[in-house]
N, C-alpha and C positions, 0 to 999 in steps of 0.2 A: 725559568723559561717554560718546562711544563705548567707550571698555574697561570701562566699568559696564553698559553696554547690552548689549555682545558677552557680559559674562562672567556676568549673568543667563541671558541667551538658551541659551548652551553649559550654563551649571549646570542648567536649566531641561529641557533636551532631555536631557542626559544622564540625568537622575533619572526622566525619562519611558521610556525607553531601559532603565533598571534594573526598574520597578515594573510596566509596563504589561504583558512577557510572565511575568513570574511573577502578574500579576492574571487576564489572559486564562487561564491554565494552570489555576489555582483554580476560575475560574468554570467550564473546561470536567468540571474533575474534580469540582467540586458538582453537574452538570446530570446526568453519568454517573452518579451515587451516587442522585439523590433520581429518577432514572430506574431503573434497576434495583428502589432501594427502590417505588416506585411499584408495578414490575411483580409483586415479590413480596408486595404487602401480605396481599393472603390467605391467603397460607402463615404469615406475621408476626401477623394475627390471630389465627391457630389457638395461635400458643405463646403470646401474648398471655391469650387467655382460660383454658388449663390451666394456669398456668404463673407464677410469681414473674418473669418477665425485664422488662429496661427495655426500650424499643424496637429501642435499638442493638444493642442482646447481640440479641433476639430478629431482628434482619437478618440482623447474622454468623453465627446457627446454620443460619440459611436457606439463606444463600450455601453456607454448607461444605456443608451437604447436597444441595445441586445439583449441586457441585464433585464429592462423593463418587459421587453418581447417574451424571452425566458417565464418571469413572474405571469404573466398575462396566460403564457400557455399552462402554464403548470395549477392556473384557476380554473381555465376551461378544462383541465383533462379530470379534475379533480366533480365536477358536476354529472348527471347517468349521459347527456347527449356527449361531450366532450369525451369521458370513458369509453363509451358504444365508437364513437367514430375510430380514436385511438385504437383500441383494439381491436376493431374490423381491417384497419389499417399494416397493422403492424402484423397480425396472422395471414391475411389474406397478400402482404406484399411485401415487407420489411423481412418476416422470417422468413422469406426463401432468397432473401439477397444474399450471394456471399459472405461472408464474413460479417453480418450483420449483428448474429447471436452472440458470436465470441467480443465484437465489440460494446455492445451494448452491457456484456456484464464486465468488462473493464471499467466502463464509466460507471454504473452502480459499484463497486466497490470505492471505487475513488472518491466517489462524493459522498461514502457513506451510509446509502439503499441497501446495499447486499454485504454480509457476512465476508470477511476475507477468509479464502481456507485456509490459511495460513496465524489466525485469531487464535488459539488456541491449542497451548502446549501442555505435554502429557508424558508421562513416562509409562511405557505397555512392555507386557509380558506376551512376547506373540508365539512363544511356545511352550505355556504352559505353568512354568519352572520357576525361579527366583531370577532369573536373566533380565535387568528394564536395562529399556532402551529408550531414547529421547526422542522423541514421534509430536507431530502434527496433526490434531484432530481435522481433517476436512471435511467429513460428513458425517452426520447420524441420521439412525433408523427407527422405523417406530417398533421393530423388534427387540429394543436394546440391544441394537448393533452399534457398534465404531467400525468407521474409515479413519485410518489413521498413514503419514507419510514418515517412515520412517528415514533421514537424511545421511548417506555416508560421508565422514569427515575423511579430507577436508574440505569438501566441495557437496554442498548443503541445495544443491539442484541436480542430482541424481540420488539414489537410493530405493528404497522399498514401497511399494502399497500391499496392509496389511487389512484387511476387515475379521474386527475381532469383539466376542461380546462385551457387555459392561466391565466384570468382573475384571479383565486384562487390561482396563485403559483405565489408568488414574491422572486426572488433569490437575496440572502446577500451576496456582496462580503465580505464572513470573513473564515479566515482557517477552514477547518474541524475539527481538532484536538479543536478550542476553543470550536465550536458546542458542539463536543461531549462530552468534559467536563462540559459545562451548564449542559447538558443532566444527566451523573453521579452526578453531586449535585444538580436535582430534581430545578434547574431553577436558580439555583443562580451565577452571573456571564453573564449574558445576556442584560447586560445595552450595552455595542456597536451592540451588535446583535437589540436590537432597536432602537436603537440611527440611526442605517445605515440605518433602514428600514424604520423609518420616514421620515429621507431626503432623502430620495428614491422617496417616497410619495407627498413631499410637494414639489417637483423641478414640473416646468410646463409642 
């Protein structure tokens, strides 16, 4: 009766284990779709009313031609008149918009333009001593300085800012995502995150 119990429960989580992130995945790429669709619909209108299209063709003509608009500006700003306009534009009235600045380098990080501070893991001594800690490089200095976020587990969005010279910030080539997982289980799973930083160490 237990091995029928065990072997439901195991069949049962495993199929949950298969369906639930390709279902989460779906819903998040439907909520994307009927949002976008949402934001375009009165462009979708206009080919709607001239126009033989079904709704779908009429989105994807929408899309390409934003996509197309997109590419077009990104050739103009890339020429000195396109550049000059741009940046007279964006100093003289975009940077004093509200929340302009802080949006603007969300989207540069998301597309890839700007550095994530978040790119770049590091174990720092920020007192001194033999004590490393698992730290976040988010800026450097042309003094060989490091900014570094040092995260308290188990919750890896509060913690420390440290700025400390070269000498205390040693960086680990290891994804972020595993960092931050050490981090959420309070240390446990950091055997490559030392393992690299020893022979980091001991190379001549």
């Amino acid at each position: 009766m237990n091995r029928i119990k065990t072997f439901i429960k195991a069949s049962l989580l495993g199929g949950l284990a298969v369906i639930l992130p390709a279902a989460l995945l779906f819903l998040v790429f439907r909520w994307l779709f009927n949002w976008v669709t949402d934001l375009i619909q009165p462009l979708t209108n206009i080919l709607l009313a001239r126009g033989q299209f079904q709704e779908f063709i009429a989105d994807a003509v929408v899309i390409v031609l934003i996509l197309l608009f997109c590419f077009v500006v990104g050739v103009v700003v890339k020429t000195k008149i396109g550049r000059y306009i741009h940046e007279n534009l964006e100093n003289r009235i975009l940077q004093i918009a509200p929340g302009y600045p802080t949006l603007k380098a969300v989207v540069m990080q998301f597309i890839g333009k700007k550095k994530s501070p978040f790119s770049s893991v590091a174990l720092v001594r920020p007192f001194g001593n033999d004590t490393l800690m698992t730290a976040f490089i988010t800026d450097t200095h042309q003094n060989n300085r490091f900014t570094v976020f040092v995260p308290t587990g188990p919750n890896p969005t509060t913690g420390f800012i440290f700025h400390l010279d070269q000498e205390f910030v040693h960086p680990v080539n290891i994804p972020v995502e595993e960092a931050i997982r050490s981090v959420i289980s309070c240390g446990a799973g950091s055997t490559n995150l030392i393992h690299l930083f020893a022979n980091k160490i001991e190379k001549p």
